[in-house]
N, C-alpha and C positions, 0 to 999 in steps of 0.2 A: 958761310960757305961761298967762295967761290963759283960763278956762273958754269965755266970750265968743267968745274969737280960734279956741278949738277947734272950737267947734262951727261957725263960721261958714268955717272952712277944710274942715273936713269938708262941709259942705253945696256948697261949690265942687268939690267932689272928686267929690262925686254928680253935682250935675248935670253936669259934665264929664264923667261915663262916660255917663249919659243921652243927654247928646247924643250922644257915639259910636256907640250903640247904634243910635241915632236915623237916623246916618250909615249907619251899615251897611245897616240896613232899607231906605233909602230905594234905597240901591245893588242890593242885592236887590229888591228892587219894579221896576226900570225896568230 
């Protein structure tokens, strides 16, 4: 793989748990 394709699948990977977390929070909030 590609260094390029690494990094940018890993950054997917991040923000994809971000967002979960984000999920969760919000579920806890209301």
């Amino acid at each position: 793989m590609k260094m390029m394709e690494w990094v940018e699948n890993k950054k997917e990977k991040i923000s994809k748990k971000k967002y979960l977390v984000l999920m969760k929070n919000q579920l806890t909030v209301f």
